[in-house]
C-alpha positions as CSV (number, residue, x, y, z in Angstrom):
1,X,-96.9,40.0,65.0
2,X,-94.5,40.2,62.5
3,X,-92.0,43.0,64.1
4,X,-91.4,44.1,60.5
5,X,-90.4,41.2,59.0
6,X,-92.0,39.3,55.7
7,X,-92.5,35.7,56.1
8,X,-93.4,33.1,53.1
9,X,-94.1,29.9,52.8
10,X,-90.6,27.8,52.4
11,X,-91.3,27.0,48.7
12,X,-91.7,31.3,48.0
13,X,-88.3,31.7,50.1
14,X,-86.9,29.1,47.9
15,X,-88.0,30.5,44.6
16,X,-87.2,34.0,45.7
17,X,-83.8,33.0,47.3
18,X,-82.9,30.9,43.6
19,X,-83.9,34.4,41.8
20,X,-81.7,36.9,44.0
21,X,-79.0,33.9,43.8
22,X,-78.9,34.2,40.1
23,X,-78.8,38.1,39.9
24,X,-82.5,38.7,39.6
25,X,-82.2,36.8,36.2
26,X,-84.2,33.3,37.8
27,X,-86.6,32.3,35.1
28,X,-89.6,30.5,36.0
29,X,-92.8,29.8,34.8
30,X,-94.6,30.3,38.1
31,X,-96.5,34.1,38.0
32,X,-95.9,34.6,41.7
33,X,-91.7,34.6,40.9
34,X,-92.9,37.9,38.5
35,X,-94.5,39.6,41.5
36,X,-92.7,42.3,43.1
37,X,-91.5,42.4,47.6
38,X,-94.0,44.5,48.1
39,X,-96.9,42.7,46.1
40,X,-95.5,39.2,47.7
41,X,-96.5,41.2,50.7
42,X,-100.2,42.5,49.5
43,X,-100.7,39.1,48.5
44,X,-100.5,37.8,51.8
45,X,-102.3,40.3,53.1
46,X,-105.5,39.3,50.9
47,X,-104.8,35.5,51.9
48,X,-105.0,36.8,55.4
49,X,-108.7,38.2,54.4
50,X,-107.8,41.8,55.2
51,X,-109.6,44.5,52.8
52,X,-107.8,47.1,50.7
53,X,-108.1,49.7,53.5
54,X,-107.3,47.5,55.9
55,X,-103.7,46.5,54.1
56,X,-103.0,50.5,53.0
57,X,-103.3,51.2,56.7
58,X,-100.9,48.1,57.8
59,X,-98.5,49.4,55.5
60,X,-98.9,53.3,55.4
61,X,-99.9,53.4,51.9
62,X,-102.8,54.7,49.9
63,X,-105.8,53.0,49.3
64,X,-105.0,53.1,45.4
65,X,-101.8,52.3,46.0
66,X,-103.0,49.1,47.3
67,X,-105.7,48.7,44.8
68,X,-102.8,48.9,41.9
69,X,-100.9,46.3,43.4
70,X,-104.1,44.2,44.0
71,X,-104.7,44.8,40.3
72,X,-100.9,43.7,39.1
73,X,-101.5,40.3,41.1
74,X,-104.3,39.8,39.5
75,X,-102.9,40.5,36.5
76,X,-99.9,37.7,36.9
């Protein structure tokens, strides 16, 4: 269980950490570094295999709440 907590893979943490280091203004080339907390999240969810429904129901979210985040990642 996660007990409300995120956890990334140690290359994400350093990405993200190098980002919020430099102010939010962390270039990189990498699409996941343009992805927002809370689509970092989704994202794991759909590596996890879980459906749209089944992630808006983890989170307390909409279905097409979820769907527009899945939509963004797919996007980046």
């Amino acid at each position: 269980m996660l007990d409300g907590g995120i956890y990334v893979s140690e290359a994400v943490g350093t990405q993200h950490d190098q980002k919020f280091a430099a102010g939010g203004a962390y270039i990189s080339a990498h699409p996941i570094d343009r992805l927002s907390n809370r689509e970092l999240q989704i994202l794991h969810m759909i590596g996890k295999g879980m459906s749209t429904r089944e992630t808006a129901q983890s989170y307390e979210l909409e279905h097409q709440t979820i769907e527009s985040h899945r939509q963004r990642i797919s996007a980046s």
